[in-house]
C-alpha positions as YAML, in Angstrom:
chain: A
units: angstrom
residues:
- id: 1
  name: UNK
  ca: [-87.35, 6.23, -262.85]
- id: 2
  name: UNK
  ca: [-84.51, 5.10, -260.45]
- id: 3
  name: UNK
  ca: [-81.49, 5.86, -261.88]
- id: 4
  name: UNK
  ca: [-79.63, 2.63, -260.42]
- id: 5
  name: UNK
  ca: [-82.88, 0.42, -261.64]
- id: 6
  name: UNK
  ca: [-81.09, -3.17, -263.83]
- id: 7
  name: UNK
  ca: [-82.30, -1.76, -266.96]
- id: 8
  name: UNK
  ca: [-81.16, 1.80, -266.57]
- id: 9
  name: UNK
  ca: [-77.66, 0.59, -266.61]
- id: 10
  name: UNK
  ca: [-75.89, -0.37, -269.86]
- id: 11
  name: UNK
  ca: [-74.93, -4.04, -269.05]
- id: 12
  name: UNK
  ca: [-71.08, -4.48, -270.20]
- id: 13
  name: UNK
  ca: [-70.92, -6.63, -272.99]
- id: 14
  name: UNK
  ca: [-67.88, -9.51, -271.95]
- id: 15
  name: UNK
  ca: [-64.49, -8.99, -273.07]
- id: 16
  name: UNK
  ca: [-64.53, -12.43, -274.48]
- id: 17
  name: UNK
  ca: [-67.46, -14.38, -275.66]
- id: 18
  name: UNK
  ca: [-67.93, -17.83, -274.79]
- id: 19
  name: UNK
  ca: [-67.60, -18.91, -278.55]
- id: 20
  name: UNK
  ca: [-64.33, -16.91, -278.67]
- id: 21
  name: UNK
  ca: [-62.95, -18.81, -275.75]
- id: 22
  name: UNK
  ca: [-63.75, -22.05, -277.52]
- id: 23
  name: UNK
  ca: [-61.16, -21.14, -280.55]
- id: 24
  name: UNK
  ca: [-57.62, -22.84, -280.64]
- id: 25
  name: UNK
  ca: [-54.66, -21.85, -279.04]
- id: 26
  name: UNK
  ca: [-53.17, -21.84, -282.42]
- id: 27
  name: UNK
  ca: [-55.74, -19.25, -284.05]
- id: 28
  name: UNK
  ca: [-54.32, -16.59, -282.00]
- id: 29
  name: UNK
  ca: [-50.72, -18.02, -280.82]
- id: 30
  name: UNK
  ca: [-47.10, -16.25, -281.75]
- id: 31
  name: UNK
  ca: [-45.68, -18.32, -284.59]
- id: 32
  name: UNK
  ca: [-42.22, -19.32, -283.96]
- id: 33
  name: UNK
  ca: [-39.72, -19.25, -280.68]
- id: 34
  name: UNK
  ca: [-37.01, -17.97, -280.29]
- id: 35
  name: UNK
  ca: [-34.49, -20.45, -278.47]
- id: 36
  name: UNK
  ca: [-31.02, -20.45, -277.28]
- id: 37
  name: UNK
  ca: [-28.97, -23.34, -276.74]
- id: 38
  name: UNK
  ca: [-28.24, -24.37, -272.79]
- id: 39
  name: UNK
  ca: [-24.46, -23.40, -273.40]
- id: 40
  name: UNK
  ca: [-24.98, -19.96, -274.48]
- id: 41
  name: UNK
  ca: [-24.04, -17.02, -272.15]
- id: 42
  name: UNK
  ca: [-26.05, -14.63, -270.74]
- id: 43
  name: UNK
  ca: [-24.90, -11.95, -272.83]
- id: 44
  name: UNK
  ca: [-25.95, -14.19, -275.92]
- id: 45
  name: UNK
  ca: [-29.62, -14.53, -274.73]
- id: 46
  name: UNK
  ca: [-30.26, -10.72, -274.04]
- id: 47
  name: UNK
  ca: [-28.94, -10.25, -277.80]
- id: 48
  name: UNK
  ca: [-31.46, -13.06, -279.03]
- id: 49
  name: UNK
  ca: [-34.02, -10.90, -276.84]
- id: 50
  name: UNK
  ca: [-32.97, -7.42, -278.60]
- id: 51
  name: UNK
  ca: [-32.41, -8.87, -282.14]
- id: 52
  name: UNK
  ca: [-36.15, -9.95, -282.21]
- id: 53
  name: UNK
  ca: [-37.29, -7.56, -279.99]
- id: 54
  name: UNK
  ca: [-39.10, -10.18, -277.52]
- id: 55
  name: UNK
  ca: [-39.87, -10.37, -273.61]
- id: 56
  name: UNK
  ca: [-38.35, -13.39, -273.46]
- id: 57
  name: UNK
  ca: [-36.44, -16.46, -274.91]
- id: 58
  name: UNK
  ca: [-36.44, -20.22, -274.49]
- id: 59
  name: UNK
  ca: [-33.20, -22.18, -273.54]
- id: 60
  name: UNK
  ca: [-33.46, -25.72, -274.94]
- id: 61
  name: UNK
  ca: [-30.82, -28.29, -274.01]
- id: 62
  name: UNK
  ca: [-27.46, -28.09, -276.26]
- id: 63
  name: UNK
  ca: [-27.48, -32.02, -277.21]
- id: 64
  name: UNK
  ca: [-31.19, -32.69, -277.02]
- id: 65
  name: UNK
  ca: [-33.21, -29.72, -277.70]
- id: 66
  name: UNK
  ca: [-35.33, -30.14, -274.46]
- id: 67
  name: UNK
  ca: [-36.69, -26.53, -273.50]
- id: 68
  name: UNK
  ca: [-35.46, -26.40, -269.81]
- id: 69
  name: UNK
  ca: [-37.26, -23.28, -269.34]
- id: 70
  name: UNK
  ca: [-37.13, -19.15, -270.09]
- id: 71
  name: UNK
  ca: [-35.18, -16.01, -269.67]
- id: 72
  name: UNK
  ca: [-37.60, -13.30, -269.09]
- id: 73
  name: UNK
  ca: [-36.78, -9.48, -269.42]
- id: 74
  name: UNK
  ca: [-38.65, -9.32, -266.13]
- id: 75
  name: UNK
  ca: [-36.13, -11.91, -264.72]
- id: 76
  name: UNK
  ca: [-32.88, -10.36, -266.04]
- id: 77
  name: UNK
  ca: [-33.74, -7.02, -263.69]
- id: 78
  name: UNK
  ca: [-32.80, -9.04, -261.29]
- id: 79
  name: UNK
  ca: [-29.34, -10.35, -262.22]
- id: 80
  name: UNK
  ca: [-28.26, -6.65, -263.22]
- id: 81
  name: UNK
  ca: [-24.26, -6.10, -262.81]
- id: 82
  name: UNK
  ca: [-23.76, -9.85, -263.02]
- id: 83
  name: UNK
  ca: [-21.61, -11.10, -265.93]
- id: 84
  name: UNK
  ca: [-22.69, -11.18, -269.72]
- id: 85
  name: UNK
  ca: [-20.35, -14.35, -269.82]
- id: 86
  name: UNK
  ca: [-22.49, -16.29, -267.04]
- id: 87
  name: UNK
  ca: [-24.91, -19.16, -268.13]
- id: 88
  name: UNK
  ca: [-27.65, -18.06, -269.77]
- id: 89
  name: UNK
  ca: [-29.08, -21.51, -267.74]
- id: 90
  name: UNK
  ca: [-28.19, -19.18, -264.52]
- id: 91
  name: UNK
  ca: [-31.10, -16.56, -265.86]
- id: 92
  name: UNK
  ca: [-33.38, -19.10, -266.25]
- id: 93
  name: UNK
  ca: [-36.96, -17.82, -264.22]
- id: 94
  name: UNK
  ca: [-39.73, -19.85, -265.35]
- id: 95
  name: UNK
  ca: [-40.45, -23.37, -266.69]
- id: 96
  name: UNK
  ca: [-41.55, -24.15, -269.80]
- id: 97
  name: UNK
  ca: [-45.17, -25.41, -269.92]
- id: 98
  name: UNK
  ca: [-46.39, -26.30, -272.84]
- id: 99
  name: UNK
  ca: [-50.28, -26.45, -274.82]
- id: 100
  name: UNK
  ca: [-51.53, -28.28, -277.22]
- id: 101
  name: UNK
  ca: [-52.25, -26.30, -280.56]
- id: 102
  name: UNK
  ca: [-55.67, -27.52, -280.38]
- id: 103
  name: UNK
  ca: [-56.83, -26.32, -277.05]
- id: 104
  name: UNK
  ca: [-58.87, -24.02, -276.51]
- id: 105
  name: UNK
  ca: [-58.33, -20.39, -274.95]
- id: 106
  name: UNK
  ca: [-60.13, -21.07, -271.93]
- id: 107
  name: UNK
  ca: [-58.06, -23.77, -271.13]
- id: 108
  name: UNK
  ca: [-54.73, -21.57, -271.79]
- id: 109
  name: UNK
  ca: [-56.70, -18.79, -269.89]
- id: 110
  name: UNK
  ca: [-56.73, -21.27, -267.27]
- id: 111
  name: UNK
  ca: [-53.28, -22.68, -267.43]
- id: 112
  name: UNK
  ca: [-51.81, -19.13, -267.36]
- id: 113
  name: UNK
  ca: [-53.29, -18.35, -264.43]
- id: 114
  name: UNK
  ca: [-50.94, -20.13, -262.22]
- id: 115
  name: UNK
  ca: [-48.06, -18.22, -260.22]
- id: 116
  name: UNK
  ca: [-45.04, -18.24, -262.18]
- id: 117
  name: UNK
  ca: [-46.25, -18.96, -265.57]
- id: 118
  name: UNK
  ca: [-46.58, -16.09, -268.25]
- id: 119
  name: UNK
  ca: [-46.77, -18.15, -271.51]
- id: 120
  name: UNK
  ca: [-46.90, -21.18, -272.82]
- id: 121
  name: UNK
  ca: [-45.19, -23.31, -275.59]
- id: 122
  name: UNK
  ca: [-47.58, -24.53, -278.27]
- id: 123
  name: UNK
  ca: [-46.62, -27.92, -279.54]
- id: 124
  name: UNK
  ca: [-48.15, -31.47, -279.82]
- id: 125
  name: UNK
  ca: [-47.82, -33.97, -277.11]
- id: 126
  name: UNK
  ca: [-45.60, -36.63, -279.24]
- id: 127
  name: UNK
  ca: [-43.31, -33.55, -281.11]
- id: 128
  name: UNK
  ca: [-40.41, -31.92, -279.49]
- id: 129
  name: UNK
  ca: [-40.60, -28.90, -281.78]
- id: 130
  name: UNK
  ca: [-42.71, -26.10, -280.52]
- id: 131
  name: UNK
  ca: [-45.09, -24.22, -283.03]
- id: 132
  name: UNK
  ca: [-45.30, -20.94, -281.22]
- id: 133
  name: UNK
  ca: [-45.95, -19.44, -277.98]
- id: 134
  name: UNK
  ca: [-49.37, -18.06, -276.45]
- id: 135
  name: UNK
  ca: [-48.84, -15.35, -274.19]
- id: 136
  name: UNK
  ca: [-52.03, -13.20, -271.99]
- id: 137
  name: UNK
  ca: [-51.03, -10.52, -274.90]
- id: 138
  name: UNK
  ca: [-52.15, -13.33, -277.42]
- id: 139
  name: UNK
  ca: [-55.15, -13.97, -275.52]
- id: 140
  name: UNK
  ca: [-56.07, -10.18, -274.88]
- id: 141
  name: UNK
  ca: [-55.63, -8.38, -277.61]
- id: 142
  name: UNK
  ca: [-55.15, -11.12, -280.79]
- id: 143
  name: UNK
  ca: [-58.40, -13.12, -279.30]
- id: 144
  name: UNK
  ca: [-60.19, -10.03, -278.60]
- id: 145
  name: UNK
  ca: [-59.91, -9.00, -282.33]
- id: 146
  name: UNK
  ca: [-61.03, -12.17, -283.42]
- id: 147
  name: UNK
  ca: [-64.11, -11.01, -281.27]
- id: 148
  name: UNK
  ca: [-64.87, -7.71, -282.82]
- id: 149
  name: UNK
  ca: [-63.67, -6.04, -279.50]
- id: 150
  name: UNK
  ca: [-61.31, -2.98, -280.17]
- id: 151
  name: UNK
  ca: [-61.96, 0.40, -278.54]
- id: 152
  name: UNK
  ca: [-60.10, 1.83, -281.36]
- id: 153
  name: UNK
  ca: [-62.09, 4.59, -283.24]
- id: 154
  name: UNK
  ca: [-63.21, 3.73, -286.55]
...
C-alpha cells in the first residue's frame, strides 16, 4: 500500500465546524469593557490595563461616551519614556469597530481579519453601551471549546 495513498492519511478534522461558526458573537464574547474617559492620562489607562489585567482598554468620549478607539499593550511599546501625564487619547492605536451580539463567528472571523483590527465591541446597532468585546482569543480557544476541540489530556 502507498504510504501517501488519500486514505492512508488521517484527514485533520477542522478547527472549527461549520455549525460552530454559525453561533453568536455573544456565546463566546468577553462580558464587560473596560473604558476610560477621553480626559484621562496615559498613566491612568495603563493602571485600568494592570488593575484588570487586560491587553487593552477603550477610551470613550468624556461628555458623550462615544468609544473613539483603544489603547493596546502592543501600542504602548511604542510610546515608552513618554509621559504618564500625556493623553491617554495620544495612545490611542486602533478604532473601535463594533459587532452585533447576534452575529455570527464567521462574520467576526471575517471582520477581524482586516489590518489594524484585533477585537471588536459587541453592542446593538441603536445602543451606545457595549456588551463585551470578542477578541481572536474568544474565537480560538472559547469557540473551540464550545466545539469539543481541546488538546488537553483528559
Amino acid at each position: 500500500m502507498d504510504p501517501l495513498a488519500p486514505d492512508a492519511i488521517d484527514s485533520p478534522s477542522p478547527l472549527l465546524s461549520a455549525g460552530v461558526l454559525e453561533l453568536s458573537v455573544c456565546e463566546v464574547m468577553t462580558t464587560g469593557v473596560v473604558t476610560i474617559a477621553g480626559d484621562s492620562t496615559l498613566d491612568q489607562a495603563v493602571d485600568a490595563m494592570a488593575e484588570h489585567r487586560i491587553h487593552a482598554v477603550l477610551v470613550v468620549g468624556t461628555r458623550s461616551g462615544t468609544p473613539l478607539g483603544w489603547i493596546t499593550t502592543r501600542g504602548l511599546l511604542g510610546l515608552l519614556g513618554i509621559d504618564g501625564r500625556s493623553p491617554a487619547t495620544e495612545a490611542i492605536t486602533e478604532e473601535a469597530k463594533a459587532i452585533e451580539p447576534t452575529a455570527s463567528l464567521r462574520s467576526a472571523i471575517y471582520a477581524l481579519s482586516f489590518p489594524g483590527v484585533t477585537r471588536l465591541l459587541v453592542r446593538r446597532r441603536e445602543e451606545t453601551d457595549s456588551e463585551g468585546v470578542v477578541t481572536d482569543f474568544d474565537l480560538t480557544v472559547r469557540a473551540t471549546r464550545l466545539a469539543g476541540f481541546s488538546r488537553r489530556p483528559e
